[in-house]
Backbone as a chain_set.jsonl record, in Angstrom:
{"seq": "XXXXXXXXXXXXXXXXXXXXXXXXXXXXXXXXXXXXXXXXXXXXXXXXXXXXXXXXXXXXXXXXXXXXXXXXXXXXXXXXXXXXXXXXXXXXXXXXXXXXXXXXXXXXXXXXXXXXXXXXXXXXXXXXXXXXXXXXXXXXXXXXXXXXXXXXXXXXXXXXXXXXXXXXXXXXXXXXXXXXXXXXXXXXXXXXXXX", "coords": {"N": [[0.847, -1.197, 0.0], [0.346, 1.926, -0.87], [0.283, 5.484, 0.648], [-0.694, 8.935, 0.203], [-0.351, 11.628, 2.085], [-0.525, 13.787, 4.59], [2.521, 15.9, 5.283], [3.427, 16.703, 7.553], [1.56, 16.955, 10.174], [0.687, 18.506, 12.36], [1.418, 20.844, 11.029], [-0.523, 22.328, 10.355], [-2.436, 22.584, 12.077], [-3.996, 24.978, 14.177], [-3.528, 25.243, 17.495], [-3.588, 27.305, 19.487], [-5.554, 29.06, 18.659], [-8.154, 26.792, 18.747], [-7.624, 26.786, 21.261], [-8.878, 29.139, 22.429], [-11.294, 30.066, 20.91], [-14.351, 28.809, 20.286], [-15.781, 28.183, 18.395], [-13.522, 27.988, 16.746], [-12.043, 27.313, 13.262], [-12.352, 23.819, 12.604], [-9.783, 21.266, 13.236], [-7.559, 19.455, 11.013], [-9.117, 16.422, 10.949], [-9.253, 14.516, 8.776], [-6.617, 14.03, 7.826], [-5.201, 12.492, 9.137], [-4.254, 9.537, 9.868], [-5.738, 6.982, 11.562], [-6.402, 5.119, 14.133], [-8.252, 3.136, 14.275], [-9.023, 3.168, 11.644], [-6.481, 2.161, 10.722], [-6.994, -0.59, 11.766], [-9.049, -1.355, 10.948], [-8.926, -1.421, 8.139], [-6.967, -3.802, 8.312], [-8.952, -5.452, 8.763], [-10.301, -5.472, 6.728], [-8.592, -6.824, 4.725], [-8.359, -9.244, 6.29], [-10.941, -10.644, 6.902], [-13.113, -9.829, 6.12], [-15.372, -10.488, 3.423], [-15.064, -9.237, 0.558], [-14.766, -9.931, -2.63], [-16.34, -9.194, -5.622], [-18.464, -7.749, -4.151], [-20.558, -4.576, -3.028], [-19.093, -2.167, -1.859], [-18.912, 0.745, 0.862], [-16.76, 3.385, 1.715], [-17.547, 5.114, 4.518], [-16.9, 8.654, 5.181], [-13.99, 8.746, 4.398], [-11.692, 10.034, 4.816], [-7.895, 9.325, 3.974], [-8.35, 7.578, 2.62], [-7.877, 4.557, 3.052], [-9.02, 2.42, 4.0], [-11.411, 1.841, 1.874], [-9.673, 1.346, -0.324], [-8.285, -0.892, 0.52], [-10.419, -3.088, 0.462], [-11.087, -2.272, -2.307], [-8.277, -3.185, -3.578], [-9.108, -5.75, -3.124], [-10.478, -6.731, -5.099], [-13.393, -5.207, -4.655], [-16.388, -3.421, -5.47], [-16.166, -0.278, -4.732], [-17.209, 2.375, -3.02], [-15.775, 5.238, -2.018], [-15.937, 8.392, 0.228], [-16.268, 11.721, 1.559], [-16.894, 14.544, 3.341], [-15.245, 16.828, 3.465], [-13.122, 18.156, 1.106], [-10.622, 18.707, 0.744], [-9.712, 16.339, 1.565], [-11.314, 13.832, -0.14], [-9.927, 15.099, -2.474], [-6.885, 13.656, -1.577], [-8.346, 10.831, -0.99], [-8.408, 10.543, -3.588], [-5.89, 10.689, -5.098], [-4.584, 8.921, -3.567], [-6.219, 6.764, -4.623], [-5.265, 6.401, -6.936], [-2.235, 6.056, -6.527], [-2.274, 3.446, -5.88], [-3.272, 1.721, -7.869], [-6.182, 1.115, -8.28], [-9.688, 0.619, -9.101], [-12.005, 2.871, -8.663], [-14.7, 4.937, -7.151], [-14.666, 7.93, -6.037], [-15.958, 10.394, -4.147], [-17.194, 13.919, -2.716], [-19.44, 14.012, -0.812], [-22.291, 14.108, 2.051], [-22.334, 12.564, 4.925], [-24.888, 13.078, 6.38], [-26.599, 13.732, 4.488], [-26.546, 11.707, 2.208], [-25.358, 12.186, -1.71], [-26.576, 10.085, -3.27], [-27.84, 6.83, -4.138], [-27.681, 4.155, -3.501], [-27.346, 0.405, -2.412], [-25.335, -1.599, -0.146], [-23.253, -3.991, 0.179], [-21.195, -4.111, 2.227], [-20.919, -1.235, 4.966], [-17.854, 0.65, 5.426], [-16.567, 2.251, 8.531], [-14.505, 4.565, 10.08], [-13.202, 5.622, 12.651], [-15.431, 7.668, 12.766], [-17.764, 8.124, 14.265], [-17.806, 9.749, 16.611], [-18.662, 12.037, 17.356], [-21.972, 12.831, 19.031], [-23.864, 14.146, 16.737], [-22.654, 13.108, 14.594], [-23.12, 10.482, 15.359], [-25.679, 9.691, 15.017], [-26.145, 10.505, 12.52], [-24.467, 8.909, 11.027], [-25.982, 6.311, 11.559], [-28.25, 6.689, 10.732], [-27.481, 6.601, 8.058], [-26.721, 3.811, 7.86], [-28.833, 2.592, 8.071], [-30.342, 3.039, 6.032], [-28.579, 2.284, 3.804], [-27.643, 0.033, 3.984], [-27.244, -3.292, 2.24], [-29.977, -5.58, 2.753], [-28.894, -7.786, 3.517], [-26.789, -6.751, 4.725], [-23.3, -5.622, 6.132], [-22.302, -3.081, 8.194], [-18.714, -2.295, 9.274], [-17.845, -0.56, 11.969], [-15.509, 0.725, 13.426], [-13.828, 2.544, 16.024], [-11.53, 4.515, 17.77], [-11.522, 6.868, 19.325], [-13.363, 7.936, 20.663], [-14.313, 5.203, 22.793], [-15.499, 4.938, 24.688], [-18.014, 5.434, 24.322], [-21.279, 5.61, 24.121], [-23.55, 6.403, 22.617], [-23.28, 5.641, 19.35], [-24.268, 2.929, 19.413], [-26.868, 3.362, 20.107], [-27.768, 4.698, 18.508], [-27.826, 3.421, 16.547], [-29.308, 1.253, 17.368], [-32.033, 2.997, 17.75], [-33.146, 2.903, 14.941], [-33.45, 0.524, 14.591], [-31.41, -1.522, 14.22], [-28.825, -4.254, 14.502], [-26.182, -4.348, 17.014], [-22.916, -5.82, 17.215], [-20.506, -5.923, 19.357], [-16.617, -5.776, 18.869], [-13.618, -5.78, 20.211], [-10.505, -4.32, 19.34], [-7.11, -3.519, 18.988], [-4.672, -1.271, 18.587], [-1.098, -0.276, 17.255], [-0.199, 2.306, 17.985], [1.985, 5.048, 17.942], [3.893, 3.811, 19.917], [2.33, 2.672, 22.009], [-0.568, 0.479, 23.11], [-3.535, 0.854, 21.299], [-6.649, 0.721, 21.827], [-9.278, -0.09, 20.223], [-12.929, 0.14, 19.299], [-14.648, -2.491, 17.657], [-18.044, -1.623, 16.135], [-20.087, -4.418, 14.766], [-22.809, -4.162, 12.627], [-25.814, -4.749, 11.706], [-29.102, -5.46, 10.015]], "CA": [[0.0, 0.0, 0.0], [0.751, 3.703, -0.743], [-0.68, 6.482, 0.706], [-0.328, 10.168, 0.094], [-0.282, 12.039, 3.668], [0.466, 15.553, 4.966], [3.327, 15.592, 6.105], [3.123, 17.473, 9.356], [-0.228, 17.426, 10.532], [0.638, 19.807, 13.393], [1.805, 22.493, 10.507], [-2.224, 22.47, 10.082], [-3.346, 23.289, 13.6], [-3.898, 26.392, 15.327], [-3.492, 24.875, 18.567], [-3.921, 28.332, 20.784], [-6.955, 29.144, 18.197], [-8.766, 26.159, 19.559], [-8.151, 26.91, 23.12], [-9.412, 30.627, 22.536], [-12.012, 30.313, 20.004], [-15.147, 27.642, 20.395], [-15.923, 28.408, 16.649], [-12.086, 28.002, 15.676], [-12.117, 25.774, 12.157], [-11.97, 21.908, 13.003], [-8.653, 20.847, 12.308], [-7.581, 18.724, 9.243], [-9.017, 15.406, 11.162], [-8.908, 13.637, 8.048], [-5.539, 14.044, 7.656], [-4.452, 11.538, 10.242], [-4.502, 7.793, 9.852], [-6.24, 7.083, 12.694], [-5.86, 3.451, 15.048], [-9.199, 2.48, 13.638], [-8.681, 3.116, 10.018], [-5.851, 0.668, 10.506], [-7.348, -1.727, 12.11], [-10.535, -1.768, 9.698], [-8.205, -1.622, 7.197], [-6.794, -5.197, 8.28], [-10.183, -6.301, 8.749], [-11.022, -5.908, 5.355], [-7.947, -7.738, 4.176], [-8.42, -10.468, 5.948], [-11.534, -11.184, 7.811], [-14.086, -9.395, 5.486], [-15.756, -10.807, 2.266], [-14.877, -8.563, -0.862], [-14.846, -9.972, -4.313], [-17.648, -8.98, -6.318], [-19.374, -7.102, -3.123], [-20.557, -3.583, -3.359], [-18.407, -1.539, -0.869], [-18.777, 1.942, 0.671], [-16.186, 4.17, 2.887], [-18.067, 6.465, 4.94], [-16.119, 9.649, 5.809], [-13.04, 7.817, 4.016], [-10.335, 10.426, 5.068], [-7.109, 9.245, 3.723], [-8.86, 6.027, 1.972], [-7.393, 3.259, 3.003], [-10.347, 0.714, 3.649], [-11.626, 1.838, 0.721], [-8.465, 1.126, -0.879], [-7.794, -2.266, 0.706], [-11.478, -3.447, -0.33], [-10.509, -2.326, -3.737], [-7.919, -4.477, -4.164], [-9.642, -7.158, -2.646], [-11.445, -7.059, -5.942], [-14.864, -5.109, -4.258], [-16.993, -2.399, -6.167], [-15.857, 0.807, -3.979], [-17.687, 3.565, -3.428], [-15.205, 6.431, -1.111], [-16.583, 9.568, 0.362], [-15.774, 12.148, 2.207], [-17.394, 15.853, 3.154], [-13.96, 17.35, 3.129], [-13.08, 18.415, -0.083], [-9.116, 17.866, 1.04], [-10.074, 14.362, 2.252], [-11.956, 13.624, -1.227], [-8.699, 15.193, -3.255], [-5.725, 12.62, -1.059], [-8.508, 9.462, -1.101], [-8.399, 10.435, -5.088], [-4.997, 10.728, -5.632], [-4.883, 7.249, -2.999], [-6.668, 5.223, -5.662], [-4.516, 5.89, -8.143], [-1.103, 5.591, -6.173], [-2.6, 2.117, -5.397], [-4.034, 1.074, -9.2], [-7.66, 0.58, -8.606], [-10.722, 1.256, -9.715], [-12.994, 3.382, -7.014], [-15.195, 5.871, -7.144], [-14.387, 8.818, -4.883], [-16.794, 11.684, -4.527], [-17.881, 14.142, -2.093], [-20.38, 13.869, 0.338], [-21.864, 14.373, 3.474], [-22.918, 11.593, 5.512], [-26.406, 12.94, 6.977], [-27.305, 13.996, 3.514], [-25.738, 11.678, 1.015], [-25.923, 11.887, -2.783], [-26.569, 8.522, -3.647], [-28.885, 6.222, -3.078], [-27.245, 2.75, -3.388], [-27.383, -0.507, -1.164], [-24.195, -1.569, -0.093], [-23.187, -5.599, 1.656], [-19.993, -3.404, 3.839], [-20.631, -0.164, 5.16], [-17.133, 0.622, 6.51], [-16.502, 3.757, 8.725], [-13.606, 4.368, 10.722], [-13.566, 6.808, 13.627], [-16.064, 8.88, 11.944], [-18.339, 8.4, 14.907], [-16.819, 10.178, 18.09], [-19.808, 12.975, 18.396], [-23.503, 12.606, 18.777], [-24.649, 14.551, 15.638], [-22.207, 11.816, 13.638], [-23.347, 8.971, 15.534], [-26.814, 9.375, 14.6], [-26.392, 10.122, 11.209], [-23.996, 6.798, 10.453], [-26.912, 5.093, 12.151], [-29.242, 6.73, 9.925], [-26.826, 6.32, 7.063], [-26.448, 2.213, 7.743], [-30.493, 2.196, 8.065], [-30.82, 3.814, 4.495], [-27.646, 2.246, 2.711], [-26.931, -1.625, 3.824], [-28.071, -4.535, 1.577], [-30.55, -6.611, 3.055], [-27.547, -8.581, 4.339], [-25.18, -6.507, 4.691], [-23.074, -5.839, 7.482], [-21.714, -1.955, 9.095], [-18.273, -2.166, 10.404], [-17.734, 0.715, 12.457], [-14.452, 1.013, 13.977], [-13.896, 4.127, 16.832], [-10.569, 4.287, 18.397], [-11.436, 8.1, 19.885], [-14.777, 7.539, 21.832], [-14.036, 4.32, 23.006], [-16.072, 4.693, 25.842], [-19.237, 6.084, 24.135], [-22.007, 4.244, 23.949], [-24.524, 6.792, 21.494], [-23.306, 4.911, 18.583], [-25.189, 1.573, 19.445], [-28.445, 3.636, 20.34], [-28.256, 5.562, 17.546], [-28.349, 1.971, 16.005], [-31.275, 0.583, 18.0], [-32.849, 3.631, 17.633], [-33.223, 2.431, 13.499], [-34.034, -1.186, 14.16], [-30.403, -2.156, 13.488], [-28.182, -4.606, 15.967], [-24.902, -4.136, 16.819], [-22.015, -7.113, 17.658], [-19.063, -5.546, 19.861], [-15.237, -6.297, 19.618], [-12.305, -4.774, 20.53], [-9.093, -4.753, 18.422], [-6.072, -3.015, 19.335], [-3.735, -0.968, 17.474], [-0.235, 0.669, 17.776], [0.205, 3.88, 17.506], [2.88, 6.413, 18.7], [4.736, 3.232, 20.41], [1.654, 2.51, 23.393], [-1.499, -0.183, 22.191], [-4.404, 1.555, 21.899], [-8.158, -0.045, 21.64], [-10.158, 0.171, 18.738], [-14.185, -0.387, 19.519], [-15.525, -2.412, 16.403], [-18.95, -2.206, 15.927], [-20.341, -4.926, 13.208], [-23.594, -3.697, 12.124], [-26.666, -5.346, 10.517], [-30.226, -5.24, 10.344]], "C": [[0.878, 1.241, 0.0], [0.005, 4.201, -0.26], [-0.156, 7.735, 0.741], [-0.748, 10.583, 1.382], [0.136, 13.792, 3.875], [1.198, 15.188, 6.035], [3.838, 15.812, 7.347], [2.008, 18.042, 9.742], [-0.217, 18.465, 11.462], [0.678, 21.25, 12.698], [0.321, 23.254, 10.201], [-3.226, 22.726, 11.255], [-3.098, 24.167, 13.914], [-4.421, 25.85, 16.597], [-4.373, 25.98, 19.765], [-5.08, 28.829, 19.832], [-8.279, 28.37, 18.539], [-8.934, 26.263, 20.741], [-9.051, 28.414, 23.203], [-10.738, 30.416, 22.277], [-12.908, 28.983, 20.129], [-15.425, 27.275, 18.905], [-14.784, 28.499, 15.826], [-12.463, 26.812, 14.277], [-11.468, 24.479, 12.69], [-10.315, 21.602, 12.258], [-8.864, 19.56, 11.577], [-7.936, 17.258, 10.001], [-8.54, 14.382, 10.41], [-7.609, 13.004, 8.091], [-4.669, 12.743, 8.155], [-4.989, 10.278, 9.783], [-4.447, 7.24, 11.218], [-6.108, 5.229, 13.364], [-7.0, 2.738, 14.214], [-9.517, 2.147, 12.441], [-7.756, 1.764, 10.212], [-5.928, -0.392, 10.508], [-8.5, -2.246, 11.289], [-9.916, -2.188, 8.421], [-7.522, -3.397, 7.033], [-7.69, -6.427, 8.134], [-10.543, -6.947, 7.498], [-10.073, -6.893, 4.513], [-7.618, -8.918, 4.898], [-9.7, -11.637, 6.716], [-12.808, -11.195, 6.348], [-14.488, -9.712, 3.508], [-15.543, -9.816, 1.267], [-14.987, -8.419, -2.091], [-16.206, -10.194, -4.572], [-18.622, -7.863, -5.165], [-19.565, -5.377, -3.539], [-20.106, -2.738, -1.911], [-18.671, -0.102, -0.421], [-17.855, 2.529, 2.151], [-16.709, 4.959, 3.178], [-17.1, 7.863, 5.547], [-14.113, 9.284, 5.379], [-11.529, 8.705, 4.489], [-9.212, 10.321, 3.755], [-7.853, 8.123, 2.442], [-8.452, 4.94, 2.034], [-7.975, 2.046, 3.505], [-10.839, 0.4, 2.735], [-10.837, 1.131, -0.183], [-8.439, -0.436, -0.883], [-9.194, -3.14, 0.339], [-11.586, -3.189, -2.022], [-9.895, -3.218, -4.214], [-7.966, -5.72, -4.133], [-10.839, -7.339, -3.701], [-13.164, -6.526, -5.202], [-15.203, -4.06, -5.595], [-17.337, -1.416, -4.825], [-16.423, 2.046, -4.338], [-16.904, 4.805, -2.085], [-15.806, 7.831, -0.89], [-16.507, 10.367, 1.725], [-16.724, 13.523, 2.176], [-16.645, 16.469, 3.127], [-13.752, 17.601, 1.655], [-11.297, 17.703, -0.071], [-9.339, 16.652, 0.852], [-10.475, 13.787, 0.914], [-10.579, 13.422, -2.262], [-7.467, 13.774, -3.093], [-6.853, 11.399, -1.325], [-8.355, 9.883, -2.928], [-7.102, 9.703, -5.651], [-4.412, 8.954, -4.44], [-4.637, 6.485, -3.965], [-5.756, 5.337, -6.535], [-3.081, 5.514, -8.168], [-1.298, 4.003, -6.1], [-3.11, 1.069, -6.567], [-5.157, -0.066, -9.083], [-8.479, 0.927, -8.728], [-11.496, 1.376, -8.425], [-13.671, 4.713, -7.628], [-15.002, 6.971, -5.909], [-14.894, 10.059, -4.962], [-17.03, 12.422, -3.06], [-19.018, 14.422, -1.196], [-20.817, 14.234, 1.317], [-23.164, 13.533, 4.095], [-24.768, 12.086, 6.435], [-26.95, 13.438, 5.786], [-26.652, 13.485, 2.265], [-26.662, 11.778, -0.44], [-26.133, 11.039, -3.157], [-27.204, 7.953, -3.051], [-28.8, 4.569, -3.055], [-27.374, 2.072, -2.052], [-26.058, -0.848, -1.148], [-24.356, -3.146, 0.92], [-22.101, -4.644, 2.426], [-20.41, -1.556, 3.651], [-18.949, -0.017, 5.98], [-16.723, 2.423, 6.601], [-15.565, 3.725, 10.015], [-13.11, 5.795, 11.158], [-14.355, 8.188, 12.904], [-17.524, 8.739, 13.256], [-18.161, 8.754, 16.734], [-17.824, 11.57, 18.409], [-21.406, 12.92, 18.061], [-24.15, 12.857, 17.564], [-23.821, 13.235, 14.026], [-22.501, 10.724, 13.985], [-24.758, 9.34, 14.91], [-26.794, 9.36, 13.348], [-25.59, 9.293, 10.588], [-24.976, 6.234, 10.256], [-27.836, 5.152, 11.226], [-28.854, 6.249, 8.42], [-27.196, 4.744, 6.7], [-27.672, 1.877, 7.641], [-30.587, 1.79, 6.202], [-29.839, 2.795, 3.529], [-27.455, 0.988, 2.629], [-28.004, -2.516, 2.928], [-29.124, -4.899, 2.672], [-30.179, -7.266, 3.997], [-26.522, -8.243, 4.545], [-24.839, -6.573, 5.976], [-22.191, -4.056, 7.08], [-20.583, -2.359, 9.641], [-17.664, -0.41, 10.687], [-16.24, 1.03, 13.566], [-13.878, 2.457, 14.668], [-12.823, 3.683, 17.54], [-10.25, 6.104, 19.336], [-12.193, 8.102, 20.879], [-14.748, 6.558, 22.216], [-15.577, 3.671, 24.258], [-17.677, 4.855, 25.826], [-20.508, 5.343, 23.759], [-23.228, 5.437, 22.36], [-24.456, 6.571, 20.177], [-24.188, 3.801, 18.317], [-26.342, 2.084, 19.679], [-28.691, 4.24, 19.833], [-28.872, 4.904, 16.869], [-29.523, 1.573, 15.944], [-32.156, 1.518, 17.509], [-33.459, 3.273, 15.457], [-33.799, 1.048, 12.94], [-32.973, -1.926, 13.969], [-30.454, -3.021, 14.792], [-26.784, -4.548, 15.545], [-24.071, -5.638, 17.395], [-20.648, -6.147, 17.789], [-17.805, -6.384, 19.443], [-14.414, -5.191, 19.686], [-10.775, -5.635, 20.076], [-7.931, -3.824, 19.017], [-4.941, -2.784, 18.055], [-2.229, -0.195, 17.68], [-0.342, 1.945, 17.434], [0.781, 4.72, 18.591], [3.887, 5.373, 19.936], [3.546, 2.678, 22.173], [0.259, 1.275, 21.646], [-2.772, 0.804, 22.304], [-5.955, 0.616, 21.314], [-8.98, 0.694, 20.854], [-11.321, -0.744, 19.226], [-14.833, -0.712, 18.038], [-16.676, -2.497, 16.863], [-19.688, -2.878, 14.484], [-22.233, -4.231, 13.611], [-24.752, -4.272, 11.173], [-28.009, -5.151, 10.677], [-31.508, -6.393, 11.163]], "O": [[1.863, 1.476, 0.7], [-1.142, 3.778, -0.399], [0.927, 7.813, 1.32], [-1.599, 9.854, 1.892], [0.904, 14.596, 3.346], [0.975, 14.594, 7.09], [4.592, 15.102, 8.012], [1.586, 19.197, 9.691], [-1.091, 19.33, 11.394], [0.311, 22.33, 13.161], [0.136, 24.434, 9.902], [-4.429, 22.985, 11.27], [-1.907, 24.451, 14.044], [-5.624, 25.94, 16.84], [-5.297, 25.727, 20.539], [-5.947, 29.149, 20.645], [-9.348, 28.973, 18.637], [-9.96, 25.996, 21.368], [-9.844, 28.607, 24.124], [-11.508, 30.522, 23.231], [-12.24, 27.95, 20.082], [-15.267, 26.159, 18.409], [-14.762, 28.887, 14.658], [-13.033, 25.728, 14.395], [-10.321, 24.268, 13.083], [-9.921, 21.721, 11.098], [-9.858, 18.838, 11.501], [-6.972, 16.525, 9.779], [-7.753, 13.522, 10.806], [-7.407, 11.811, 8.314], [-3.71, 12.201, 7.605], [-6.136, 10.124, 9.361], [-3.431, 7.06, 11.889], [-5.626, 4.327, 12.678], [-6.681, 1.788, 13.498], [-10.128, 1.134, 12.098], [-8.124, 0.618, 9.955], [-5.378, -1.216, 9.777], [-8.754, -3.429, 11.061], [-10.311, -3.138, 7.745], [-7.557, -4.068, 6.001], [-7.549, -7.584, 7.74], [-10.877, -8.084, 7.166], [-10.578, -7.682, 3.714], [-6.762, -9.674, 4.438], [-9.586, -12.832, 6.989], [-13.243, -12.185, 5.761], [-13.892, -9.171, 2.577], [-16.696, -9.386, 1.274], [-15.208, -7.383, -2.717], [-17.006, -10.982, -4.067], [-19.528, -7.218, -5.692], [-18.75, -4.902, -4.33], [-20.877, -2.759, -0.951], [-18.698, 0.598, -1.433], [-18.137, 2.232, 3.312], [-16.691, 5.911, 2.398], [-16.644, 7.666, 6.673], [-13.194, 9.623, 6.124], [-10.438, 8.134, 4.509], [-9.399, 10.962, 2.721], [-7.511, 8.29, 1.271], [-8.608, 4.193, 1.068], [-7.508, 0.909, 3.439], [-10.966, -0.77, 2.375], [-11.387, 0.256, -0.851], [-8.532, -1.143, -1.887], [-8.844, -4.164, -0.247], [-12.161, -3.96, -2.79], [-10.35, -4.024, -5.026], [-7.317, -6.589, -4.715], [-11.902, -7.893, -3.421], [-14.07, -7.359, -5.21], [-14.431, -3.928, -6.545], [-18.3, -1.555, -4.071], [-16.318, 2.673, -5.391], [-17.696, 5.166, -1.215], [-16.178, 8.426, -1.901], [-16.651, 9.815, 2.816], [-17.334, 13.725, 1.126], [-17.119, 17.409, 2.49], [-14.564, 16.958, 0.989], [-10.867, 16.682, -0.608], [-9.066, 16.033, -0.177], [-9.662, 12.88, 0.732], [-10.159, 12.366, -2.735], [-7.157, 13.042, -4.032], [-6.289, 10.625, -2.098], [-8.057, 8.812, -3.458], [-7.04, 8.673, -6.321], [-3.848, 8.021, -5.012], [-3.658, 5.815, -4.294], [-5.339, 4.281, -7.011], [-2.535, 4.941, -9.111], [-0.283, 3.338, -6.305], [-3.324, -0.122, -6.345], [-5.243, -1.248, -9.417], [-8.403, 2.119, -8.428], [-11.665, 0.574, -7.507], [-13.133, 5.395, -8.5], [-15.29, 6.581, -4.777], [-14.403, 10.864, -5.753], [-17.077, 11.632, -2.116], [-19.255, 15.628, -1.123], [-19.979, 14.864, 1.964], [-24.376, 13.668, 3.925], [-25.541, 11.274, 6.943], [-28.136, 13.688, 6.001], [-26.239, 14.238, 1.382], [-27.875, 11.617, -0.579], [-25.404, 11.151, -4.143], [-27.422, 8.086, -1.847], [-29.716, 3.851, -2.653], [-27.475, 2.62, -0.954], [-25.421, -0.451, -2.124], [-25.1, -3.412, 1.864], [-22.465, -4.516, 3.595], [-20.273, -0.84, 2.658], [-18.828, -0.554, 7.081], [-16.604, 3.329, 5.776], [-15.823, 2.939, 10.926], [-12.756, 6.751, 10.468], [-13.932, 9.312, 12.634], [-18.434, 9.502, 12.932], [-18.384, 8.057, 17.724], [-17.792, 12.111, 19.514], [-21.887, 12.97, 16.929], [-24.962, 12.024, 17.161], [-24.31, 12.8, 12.983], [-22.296, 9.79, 13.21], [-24.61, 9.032, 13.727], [-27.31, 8.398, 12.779], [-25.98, 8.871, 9.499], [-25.221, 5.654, 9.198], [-28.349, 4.13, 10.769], [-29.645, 5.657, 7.687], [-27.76, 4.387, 5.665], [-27.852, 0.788, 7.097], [-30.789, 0.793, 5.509], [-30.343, 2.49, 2.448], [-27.133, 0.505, 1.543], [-29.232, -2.437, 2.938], [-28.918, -4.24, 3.692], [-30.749, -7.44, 5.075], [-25.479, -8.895, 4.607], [-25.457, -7.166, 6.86], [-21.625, -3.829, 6.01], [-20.838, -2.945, 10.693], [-17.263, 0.492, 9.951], [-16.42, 1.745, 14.551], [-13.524, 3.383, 13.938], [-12.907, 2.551, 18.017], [-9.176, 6.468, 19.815], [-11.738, 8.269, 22.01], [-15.969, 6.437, 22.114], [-16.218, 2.642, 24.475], [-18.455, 4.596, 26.744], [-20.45, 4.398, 22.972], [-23.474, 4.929, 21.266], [-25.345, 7.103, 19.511], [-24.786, 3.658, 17.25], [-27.216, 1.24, 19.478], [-29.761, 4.799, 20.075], [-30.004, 5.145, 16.448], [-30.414, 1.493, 15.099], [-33.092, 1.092, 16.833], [-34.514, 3.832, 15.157], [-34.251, 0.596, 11.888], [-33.207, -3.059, 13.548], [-31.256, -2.963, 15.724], [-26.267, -4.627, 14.431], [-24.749, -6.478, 17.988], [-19.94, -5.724, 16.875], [-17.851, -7.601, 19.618], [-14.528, -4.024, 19.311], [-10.241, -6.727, 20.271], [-8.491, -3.294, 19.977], [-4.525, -3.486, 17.133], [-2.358, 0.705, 18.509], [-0.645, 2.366, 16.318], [0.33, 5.02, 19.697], [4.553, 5.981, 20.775], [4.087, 2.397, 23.242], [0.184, 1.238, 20.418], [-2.966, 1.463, 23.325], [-5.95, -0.074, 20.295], [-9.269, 1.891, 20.888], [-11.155, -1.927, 19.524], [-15.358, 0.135, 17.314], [-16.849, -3.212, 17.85], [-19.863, -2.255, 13.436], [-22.652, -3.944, 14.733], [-24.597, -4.243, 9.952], [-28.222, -4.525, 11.715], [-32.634, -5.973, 11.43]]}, "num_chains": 1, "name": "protein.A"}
């Protein structure tokens, strides 16, 4: 795998703008390749069904589930509300030579109205107004049979993910994966996802 990256995510924060300012601009979350991305990312290469399946990254960041369901032979659909985030999963697919669709988006109002067997979304639900609309997302978007995994390695502890769920009719199936990062393990909450 390749991936294109910024190369100093800190040169992209206004650190003392955040502590001042409640309304400072969100920094570049995307940017980061996050514990859960990684770990979803392994999932999909080697737990998670792929060939022939119709795939979608919610909030895809960098793209690299997307990516690794790509070359696991899926039909990838990447998406991001970032416009940045959209640009790097672009230029992703093609460091990586596969075919994906990568468009902008925004997860409580997507364009598209496809079914999908994997939703995968990776730490894209760490505050209430994103957990519900995943939940509403995975209502609206999974096959029949599909399956949601949802991988959060920020909120760990949060439970308004799974009752955003319920609240839809879905059910959820806990695990916990673990990932390195920065030289400590850190815990990655999957949730699988189905109806």
């Amino acid at each position: 795998m390749r991936l294109a990256a910024v190369a100093r995510l800190e040169d992209h924060v206004d650190t003392g703008a955040l502590l001042r300012d409640a309304n400072a601009p969100e920094p570049p979350y995307w940017a980061h390749l996050w514990p859960g991305s990684r770990a979803l990312a392994r999932l999909v290469a080697h737990e998670i069904p792929c060939a022939g399946r119709r795939v979608v990254d919610v909030g895809c960041g960098l793209g690299l589930a997307g990516i690794v369901a790509a070359r696991r032979h899926a039909q990838v659909v990447l998406f991001d509300y970032v416009l940045a985030a959209v640009r790097f999963a672009r230029v992703n697919v093609a460091l990586n030579g596969v075919a994906a669709l990568v468009t902008q988006s925004d997860v409580a109002a997507p364009s598209f109205r496809a079914h999908f067997d994997h939703c995968l979304a990776a730490d894209v639900t760490y505050d209430p107004p994103l957990q519900a609309a995943v939940a509403a997302f995975l209502a609206t978007h999974l096959a029949p049979d599909g399956r949601g995994w949802c991988a959060e390695s920020v909120r760990t502890f949060d439970t308004g993910f799974p009752r955003a769920c319920a609240a839809h009719g879905l059910h959820i199936e806990e695990r916990e994966l673990h990932e390195p990062e920065d030289g400590r393990d850190t815990l990655v909450r999957l949730h699988v996802v189905t109806r």
